[in-house]
N, C-alpha and C positions, 0 to 999 in steps of 0.2 A: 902593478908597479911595485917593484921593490925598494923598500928605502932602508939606506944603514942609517943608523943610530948610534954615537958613539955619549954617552952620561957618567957621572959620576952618582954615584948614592950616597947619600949623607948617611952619618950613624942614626939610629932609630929616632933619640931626640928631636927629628924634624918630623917624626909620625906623631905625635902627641898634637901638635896642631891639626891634624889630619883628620884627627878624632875629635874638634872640640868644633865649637863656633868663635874661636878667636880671629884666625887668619879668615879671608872670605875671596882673596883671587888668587888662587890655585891655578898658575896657565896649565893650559893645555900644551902637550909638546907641539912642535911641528912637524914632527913627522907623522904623529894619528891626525892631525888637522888636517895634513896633505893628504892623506888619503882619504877622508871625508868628503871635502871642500872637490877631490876628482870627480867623484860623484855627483854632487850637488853646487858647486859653483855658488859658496854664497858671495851673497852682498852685504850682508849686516851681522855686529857682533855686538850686541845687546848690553852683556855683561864684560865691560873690559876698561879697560884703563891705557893710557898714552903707549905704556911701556909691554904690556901684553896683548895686545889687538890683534885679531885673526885677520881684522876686512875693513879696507878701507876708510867704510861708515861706521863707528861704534859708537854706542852711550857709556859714560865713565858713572862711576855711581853719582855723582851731584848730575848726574842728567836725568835720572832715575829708568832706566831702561823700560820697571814696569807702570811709566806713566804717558811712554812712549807711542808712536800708532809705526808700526811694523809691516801694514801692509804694502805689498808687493815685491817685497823684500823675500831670500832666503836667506835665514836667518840661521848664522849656530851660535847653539847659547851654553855656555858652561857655566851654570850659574852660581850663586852663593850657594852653599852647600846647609848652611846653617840655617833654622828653623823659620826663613823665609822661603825656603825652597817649594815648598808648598803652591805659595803665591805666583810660582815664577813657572811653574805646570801648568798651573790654569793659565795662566797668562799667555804662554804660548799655545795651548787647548786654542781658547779664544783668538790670538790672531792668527793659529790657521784658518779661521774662516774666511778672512777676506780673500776678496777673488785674489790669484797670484803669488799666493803667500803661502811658503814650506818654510816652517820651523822643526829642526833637527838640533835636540838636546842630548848633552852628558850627561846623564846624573847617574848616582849611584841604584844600583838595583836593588830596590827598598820595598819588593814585592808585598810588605806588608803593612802600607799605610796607604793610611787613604786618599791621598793624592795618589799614589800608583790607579788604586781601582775606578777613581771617580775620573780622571782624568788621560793616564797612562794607556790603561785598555781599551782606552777610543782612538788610539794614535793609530796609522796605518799602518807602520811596522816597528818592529822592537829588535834590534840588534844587541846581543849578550855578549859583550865583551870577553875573549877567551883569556885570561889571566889577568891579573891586577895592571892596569891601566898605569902610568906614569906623572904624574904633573911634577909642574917646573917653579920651584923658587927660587931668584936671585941666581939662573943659569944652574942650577942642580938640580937634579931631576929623581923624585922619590915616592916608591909606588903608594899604592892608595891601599889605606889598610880595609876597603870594600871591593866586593864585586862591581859593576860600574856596565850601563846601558845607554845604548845609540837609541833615542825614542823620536820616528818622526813620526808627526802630522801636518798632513798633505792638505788643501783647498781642494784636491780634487779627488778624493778618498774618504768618506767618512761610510763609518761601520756602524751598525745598528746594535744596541744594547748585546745580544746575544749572538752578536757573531765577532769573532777574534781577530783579531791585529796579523798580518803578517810576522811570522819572528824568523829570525837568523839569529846567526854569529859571527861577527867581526875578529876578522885579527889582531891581535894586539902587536904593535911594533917598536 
């Protein structure tokens, strides 16, 4: 499926929030959601807010998404970016277990922390975003000064310490 995508880029000045832990909901556009969401059909959008919601059912942060129970749900989660994201890998780790339950994350590919290894490389596949991703604030759309990864974990896929993750590469759109 082809989608056009017509954006404006702010001057750099909206990349400094990009880089920081100030802002924390960076939408996702609609057109990388649309082509997500073709694949996987979710139900649940964890991380969102009235005015950026992928899915019907969302938790807004005073709902606390990571205090939520997500099973049977598929779930995309584009989470805070900022130094809870950690919390919010495991979290999704964890309610892929329940029967029914496919959790498919954005995050940035941050191959080198620890949430990546402890968590990340148990996911069933790992999609590498092929150029900088785009997120949306207040209808502008400005790319991400990161690499940025499709991470699912499946209920019905798990991989054992020393065997690898499916990986690809997604289009960027």
């Amino acid at each position: 499926m082809e989608v056009q995508v017509e954006t404006t880029i702010k001057p750099k000045s909206n990349l400094k929030a990009l880089f920081s832990s100030k802002k924390m909901d960076w939408e996702t556009s609609d057109a990388f959601f649309a082509r997500l969401s073709e694949k996987w059909h979710f139900t649940l959008d964890p991380c969102a807010n009235p005015l950026n919601t992928k899915c019907a059912k969302y938790f807004t942060e005073e709902d606390d998404g990571l205090t939520q129970d997500w099973g049977g749900h598929t779930a995309f989660v584009n989470p805070p970016y900022g130094r809870q994201i950690g919390k919010w890998v495991k979290k999704c780790y964890e309610e892929s277990h329940k029967p029914n339950t496919t959790v498919v994350m954005l995050i940035p590919s941050r191959t080198d922390t620890k949430y990546w290894h402890r968590y990340v490389m148990k996911a069933s596949e790992i999609f590498f975003v092929k150029g900088r991703i785009k997120f949306v604030d207040n209808g502008v759309a400005s790319p991400a000064p990161f690499p940025s990864a499709v991470v699912v974990f499946r209920h019905d896929a798990w991989h054992t310490p020393n065997q690898m993750p499916t990986l690809g590469v997604v289009e960027n759109v």
